[in-house]
C-alpha positions as CSV (number, residue, x, y, z in Angstrom):
1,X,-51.7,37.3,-50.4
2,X,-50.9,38.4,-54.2
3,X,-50.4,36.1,-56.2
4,X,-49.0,37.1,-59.5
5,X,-50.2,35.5,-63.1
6,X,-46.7,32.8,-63.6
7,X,-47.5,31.6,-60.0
8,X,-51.0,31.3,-60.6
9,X,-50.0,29.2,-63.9
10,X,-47.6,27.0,-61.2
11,X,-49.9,26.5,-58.8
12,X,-52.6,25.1,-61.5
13,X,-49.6,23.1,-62.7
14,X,-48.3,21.0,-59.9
15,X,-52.1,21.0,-58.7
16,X,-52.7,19.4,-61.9
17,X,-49.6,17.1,-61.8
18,X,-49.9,16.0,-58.1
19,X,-53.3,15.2,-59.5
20,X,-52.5,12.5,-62.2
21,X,-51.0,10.4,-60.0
22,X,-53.1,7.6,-59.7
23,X,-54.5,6.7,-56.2
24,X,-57.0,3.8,-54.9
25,X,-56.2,1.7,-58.3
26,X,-56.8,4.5,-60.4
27,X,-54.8,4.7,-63.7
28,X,-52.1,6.8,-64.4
29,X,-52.9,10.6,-65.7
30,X,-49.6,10.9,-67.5
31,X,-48.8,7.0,-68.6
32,X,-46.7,7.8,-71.3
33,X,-45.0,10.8,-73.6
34,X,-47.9,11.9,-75.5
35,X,-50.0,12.9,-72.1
36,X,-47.0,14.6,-71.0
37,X,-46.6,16.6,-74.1
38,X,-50.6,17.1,-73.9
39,X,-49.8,18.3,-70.3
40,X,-46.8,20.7,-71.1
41,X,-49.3,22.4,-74.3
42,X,-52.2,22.4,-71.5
43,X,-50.1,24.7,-69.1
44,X,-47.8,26.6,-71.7
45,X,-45.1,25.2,-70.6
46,X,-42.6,27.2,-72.4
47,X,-38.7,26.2,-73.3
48,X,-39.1,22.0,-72.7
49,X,-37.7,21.1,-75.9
50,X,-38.6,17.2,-77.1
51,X,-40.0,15.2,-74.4
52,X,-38.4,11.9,-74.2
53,X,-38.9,8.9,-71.5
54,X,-36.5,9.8,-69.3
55,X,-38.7,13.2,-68.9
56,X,-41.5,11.1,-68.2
57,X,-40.3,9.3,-65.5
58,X,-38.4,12.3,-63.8
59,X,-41.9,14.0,-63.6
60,X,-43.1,10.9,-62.1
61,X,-40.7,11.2,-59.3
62,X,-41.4,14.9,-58.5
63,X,-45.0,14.4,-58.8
64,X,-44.6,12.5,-56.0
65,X,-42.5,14.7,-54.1
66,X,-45.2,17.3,-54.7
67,X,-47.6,15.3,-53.4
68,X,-45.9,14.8,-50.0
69,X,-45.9,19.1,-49.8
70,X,-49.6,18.5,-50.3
71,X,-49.4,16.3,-47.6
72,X,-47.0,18.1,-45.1
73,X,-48.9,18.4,-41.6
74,X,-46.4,21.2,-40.8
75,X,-44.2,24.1,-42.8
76,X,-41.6,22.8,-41.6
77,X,-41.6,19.7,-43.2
78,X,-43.3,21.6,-46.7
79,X,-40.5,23.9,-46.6
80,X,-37.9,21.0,-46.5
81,X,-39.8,19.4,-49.6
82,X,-39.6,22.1,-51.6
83,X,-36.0,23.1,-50.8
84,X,-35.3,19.6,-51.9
85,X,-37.2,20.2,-55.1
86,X,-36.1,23.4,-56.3
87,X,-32.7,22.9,-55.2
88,X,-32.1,19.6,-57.3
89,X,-33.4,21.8,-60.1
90,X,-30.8,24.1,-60.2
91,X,-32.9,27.0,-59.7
92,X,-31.7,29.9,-62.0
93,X,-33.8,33.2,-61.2
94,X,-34.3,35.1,-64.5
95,X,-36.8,37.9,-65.3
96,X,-38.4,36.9,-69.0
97,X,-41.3,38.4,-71.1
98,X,-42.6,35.8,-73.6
99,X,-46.0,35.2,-75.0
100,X,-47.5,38.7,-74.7
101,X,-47.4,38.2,-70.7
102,X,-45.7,41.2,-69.0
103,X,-42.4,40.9,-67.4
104,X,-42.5,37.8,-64.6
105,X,-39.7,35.3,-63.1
106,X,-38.6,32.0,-64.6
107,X,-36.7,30.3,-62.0
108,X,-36.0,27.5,-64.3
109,X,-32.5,27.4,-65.7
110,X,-32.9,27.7,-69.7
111,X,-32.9,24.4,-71.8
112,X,-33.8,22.6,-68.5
113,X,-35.8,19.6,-68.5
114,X,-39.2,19.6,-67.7
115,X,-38.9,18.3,-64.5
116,X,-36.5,20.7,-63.2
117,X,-38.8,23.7,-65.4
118,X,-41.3,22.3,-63.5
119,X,-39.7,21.4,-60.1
120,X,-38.4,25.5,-60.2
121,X,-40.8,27.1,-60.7
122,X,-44.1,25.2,-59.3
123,X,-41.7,24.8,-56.1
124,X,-41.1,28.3,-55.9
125,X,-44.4,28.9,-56.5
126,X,-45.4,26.9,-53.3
127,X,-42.1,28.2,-51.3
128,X,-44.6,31.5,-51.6
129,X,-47.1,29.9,-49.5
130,X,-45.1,28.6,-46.8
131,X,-43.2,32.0,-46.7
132,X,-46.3,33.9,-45.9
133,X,-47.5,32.0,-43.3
134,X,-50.3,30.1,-45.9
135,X,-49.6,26.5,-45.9
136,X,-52.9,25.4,-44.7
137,X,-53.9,26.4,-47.6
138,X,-52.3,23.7,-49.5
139,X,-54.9,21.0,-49.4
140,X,-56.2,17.5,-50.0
141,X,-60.0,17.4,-51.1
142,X,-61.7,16.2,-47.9
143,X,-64.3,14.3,-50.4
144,X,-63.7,10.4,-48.9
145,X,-63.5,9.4,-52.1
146,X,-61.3,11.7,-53.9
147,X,-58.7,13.3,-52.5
148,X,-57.2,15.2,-54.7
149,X,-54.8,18.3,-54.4
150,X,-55.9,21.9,-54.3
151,X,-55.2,24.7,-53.5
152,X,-57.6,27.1,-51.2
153,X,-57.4,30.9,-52.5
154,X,-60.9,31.6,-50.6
155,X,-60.5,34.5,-48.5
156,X,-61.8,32.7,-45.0
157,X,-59.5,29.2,-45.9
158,X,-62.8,27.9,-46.0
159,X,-62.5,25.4,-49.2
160,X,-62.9,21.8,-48.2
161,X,-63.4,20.3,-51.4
162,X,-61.3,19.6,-54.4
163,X,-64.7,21.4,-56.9
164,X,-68.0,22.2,-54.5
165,X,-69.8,21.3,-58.0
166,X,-69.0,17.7,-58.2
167,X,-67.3,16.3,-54.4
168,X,-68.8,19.1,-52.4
169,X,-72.0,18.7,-53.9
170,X,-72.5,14.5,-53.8
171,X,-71.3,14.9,-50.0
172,X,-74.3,17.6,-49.6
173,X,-76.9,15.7,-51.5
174,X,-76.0,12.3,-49.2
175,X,-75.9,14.1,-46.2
176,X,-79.5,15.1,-47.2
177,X,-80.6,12.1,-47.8
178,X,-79.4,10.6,-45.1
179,X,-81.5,13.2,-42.9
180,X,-84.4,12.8,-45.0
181,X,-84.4,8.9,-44.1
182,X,-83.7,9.4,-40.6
183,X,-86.8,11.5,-40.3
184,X,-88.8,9.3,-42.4
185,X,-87.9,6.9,-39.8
């Protein structure tokens, strides 16, 4: 699957988003404006204008309905998500060139807010996904105690955790303990 350089930025976006949302009493990774703002500078958001509350709380609510596409058992039920997300956007197909990147699609109408930029084109960006036939790939960290959202661009769909450095890596070193102390008896 190719997967051009703005939907590799959307992917790493709602990933990211779908990832602030706080789970098993966890605090909030975007609380208030200023960790949006720090959120839209992190990705390069481009065209947002001044963030306000209400932009907060709208990026709330999609975060959560990104989170359910990360949790779709089916495509059926992802593809319904995201037509739900993109089309509350008012998805507005454009072809831009900003920022030195080459020419690439905005599906964002301009002066939208960030939650319909991001709704757009992080939608579309996962609409690419269920399209070919790669919604599996769409993933929840199988760590017990993390959970968090990824997505699995290994080329056997063999990703199970979220980073194989930190979850993947605590889940192997207990699993060798564990063997270690069985054997020990």
């Amino acid at each position: 699957m190719l997967i051009t350089h703005d939907t590799r930025r959307s992917l790493d976006a709602v990933v990211d988003l779908v990832n602030t949302a706080p789970e098993n009493d966890t605090t909030d990774g975007l609380p208030d404006v200023a960790s949006l703002a720090d959120f839209v500078r992190k990705h390069g958001i481009s065209d947002v204008g001044v963030l306000s509350e209400d932009d907060l709380a709208a990026v709330h609510e999609i975060r959560g309905r990104f989170a359910g596409v990360f949790a779709a058992d089916d495509p059926l039920t992802a593809a319904g998500l995201i037509n739900e997300l993109v089309a509350v956007a008012g998805t507005t197909p454009r072809l831009t060139d900003h920022d030195g990147y080459d020419w690439h699609v905005h599906y964002f109408a301009p002066g939208a807010s960030v939650a319909d930029h991001l709704a757009a084109d992080c939608g579309m960006a996962l609409a690419f996904f269920v399209v070919a036939g790669e919604q599996d790939r769409l993933r929840r960290c199988e760590a017990p105690d993390c959970r968090h959202a990824f997505v699995d661009l290994s080329r056997n769909r063999s990703r199970r955790y979220c980073d194989s450095r930190t979850c993947g890596n605590r889940l192997h070193v207990a699993a060798y303990r564990a063997r270690r102390k069985e054997a020990a008896g």
